[in-house]
C-alpha positions, 0 to 999 in steps of 0.5 A: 500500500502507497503512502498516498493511498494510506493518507487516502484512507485516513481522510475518507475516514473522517466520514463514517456519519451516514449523514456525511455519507449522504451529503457526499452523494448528494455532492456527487449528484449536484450539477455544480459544487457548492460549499459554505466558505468563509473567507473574503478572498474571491476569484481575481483577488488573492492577494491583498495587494491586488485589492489596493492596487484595483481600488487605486486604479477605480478611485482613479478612473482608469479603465477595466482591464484583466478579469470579468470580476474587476468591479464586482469582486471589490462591489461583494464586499462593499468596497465598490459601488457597483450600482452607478456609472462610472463605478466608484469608490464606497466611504468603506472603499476610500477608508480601505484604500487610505492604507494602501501605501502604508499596509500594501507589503504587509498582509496582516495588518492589511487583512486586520484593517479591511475587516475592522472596516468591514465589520466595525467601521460603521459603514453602510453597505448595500443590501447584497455586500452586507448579507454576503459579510453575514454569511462569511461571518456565519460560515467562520464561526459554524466552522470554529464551533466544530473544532475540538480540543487536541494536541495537533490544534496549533498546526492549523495556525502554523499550516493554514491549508488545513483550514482550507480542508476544515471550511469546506467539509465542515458541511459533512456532519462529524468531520472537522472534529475528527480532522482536528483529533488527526496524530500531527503525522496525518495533518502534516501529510495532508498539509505537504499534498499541494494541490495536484496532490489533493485534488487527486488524492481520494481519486482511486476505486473504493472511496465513499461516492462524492468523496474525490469530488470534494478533494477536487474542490478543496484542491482547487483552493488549497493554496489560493489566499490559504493564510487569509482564512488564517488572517480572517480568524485572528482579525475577528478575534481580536476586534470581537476582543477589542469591542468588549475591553474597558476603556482605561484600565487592563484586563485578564485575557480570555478568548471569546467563543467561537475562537477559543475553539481553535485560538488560545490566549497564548495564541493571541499574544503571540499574533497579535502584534503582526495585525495590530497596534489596537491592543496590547497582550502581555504576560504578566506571572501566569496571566495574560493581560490585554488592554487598549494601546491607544494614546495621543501623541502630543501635537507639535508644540504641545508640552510632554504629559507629566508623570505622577511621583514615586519613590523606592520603598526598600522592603524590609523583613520577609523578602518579597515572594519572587524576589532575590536574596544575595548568595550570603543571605541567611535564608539560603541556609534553610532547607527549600521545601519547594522549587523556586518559582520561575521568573518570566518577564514579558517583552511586549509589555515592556515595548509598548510602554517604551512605545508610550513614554517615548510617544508622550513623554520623552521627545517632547522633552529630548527631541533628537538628542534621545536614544532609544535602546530598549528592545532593539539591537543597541541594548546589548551594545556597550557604550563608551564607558564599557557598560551595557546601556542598561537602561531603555533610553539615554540622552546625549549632548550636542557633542554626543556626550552621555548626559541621562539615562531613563528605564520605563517598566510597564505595570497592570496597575496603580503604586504601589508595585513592584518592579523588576530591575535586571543586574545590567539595569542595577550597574547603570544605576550604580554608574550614574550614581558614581558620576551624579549622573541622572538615572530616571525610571517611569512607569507605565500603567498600561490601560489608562495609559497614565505614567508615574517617576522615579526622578532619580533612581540612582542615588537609591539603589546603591543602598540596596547592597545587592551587587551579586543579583542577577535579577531582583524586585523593587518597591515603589509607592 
């Protein structure tokens, strides 16, 4: 028995209801194949590119060229009025196009920005455009309803082919929870056909009536505009997200249903930041947290937003639980009951308060003489004085010349908290208190976007004698 007739055999049986039986035969009787699909990719538009570049080429007045579809397949999904003559933009056409020098080489965020327009920009579509979004819509979500719990879920993120077989059998009773319950061996398989090879796949004698047919039509879009089943999903998810957040204050992470069938909050963290600006999702200990990013940035002119005060507050007695003692410490005597628990420190929150602070703060006050080093490739460079830059911006003079450094940490809510400090972080403090040099701290509170200051760090931490931690917490109020 071949490989090919082996993979043949454990996709026909996904099929076993005889109610999936019977839509197969009903399939193989029907003059034309019809299946319920969910994405919003048609005939002539693949690719998101093609979108910007056909609306241009409308908003602009130039003639029809290429496919039948040229209006249509735009006018489908509200993006083209197909009623008047010459043919125009819609406001959700103009709004979409808007992005077309900024978005047109990044399909993510593109796909993001035209369902966020589609489905939530408050755009009146014609009657036919709005049933047919409905019904993509109605169509993903039936489809993510099916998928059941597994070890192999994740490759139909990592493999979005797979999605493409999930959205046109989901109409077979019973199939996408077996296709999901697949050993990882099976899907990969499945996934590395292309297309010729799954057109043809259950093409042999013996196979249920209606079956080669259906791998014909999944062949046929196994690989046209696969990732944007992918896009579409993870797009809808985050502004279904978006849609329910407070306005000004972080919030534990849980993915919706229908998407929490196929999509886990550790997905979204991962994702979220290739589509959108719109939320911040970090981990925070075992939680993830999710708020809005949006925060004016000050208009030319206008003064830098002011931090609240803070101040260290040394914790004193029992050390704080995740923080660590200098080797010489008496409690690394006793006995451990338990392993130490681990500590994780989670980028992305710390890139987007970078983001604010920077955005609302710090070029107002430094302009072009800041730096920024934190979560980019300068943070682990040395600077002049042999150090690491420890710290996520510095500033220097006309000459060049160090003449500040400044930390910003995120937080999840209001002083008093406690922060971590890296050993690279703790050395640029001590530094600078050596050479009265100002070392500044802001924290962000993430959600309300409001921000709080530590002026000067420096002169502070060499009381806290712990030159031997590689990572330790402290305290401000």
């Amino acid at each position: 028995m071949t490989a090919r007739a082996s993979l043949a055999q454990v996709f026909a049986s996904l099929f076993v209801e005889q109610s999936a039986l019977n839509g197969l035969a009903r399939l193989a009787a029907a003059r034309r194949t019809s299946l319920a699909t969910f994405n919003l990719t048609t005939t002539s538009l693949r690719h998101l590119p093609r979108w910007f570049d056909r609306l241009d080429d409308i908003s602009r007045g130039v003639p029809a060229t290429g496919h039948g579809n040229y209006f249509s397949d735009p006018a489908s999904i509200g993006l083209v009025d197909n009623s008047v003559r010459p043919r125009v933009l819609t406001p959700a056409g103009q709004a979409f196009l808007a992005h077309r020098s900024r978005l047109r080489s990044h399909p993510t965020r593109a796909e993001y920005e035209l369902v966020k327009i589609l489905y939530y920009g408050g755009f009146t579509h014609s009657a036919r455009a709005q049933s047919f979004l409905d019904e993509k819509r109605a169509n993903m979500e039936a489809v993510l309803r099916q998928f059941a719990p597994s070890s192999s879920r994740r490759l139909f993120l990592e493999r979005p082919n797979l999605l493409v077989i999930a959205e046109l059998a989901s109409e077979f009773a019973g199939v996408v929870p077996r296709l999901a319950c697949l050993p990882k061996a099976d899907l990969l398989a499945l996934s590395a056909l292309g297309q010729h090879g799954f057109t043809n796949l259950c093409s042999g004698a013996g196979q249920p009536t209606g079956l080669s047919r259906l791998c014909r039509r999944i062949g046929g879009d196994y690989t046209r505009g696969q990732e944007r089943r992918l896009h579409y999903i993870v797009s809808m998810a985050l502004l279904t997200i978006l849609n329910s957040l407070p306005r000004a204050r972080a919030t534990d992470l849980a993915v919706p249903t229908p998407f929490s069938a196929l999509v886990t909050e550790a997905d979204l963290h991962g994702l979220h930041a290739q589509y959108t600006n719109d939320v911040i999702i970090w981990l925070e200990a075992s939680r993830f947290q999710v708020c809005r990013s949006s925060v004016p940035a000050p208009a030319p002119g206008q003064t830098a937003s002011t931090p609240s005060r803070v101040s260290l507050c040394p914790v004193v007695g029992r050390l704080a639980s995740g923080a660590t003692v200098p080797p010489t410490h008496g409690s690394r005597k006793r006995k451990k009951r338990t392993a130490p628990s681990k500590i994780v420190i989670d980028q992305r929150g710390g890139e987007a308060a970078e983001d604010l602070a920077e955005a609302a703060i710090l070029t107002q006050q430094h302009g072009s003489q800041l730096v920024r080093a934190g979560h980019r490739t300068g943070e682990s460079k040395h600077l002049p004085d042999g150090l690491l830059p420890g710290a996520d911006f510095y500033v220097v003079d006309a000459a060049g010349n160090l003449t500040e450094f400044i930390e910003v940490k995120a937080i999840s809510r209001r002083p008093p908290v406690g922060v971590f400090l890296t050993r690279a972080e703790y050395l640029r403090a001590l530094e600078c208190n050596r050479t009265a040099m100002p070392y500044r701290l802001l924290l962000v509170h993430l959600g309300p976007n409001t921000f709080y200051e530590e002026a000067n760090l420096a002169a502070q931490v060499p009381t806290l004698r712990l030159e031997d931690v590689v990572q330790f917490v402290v305290r401000l109020r």
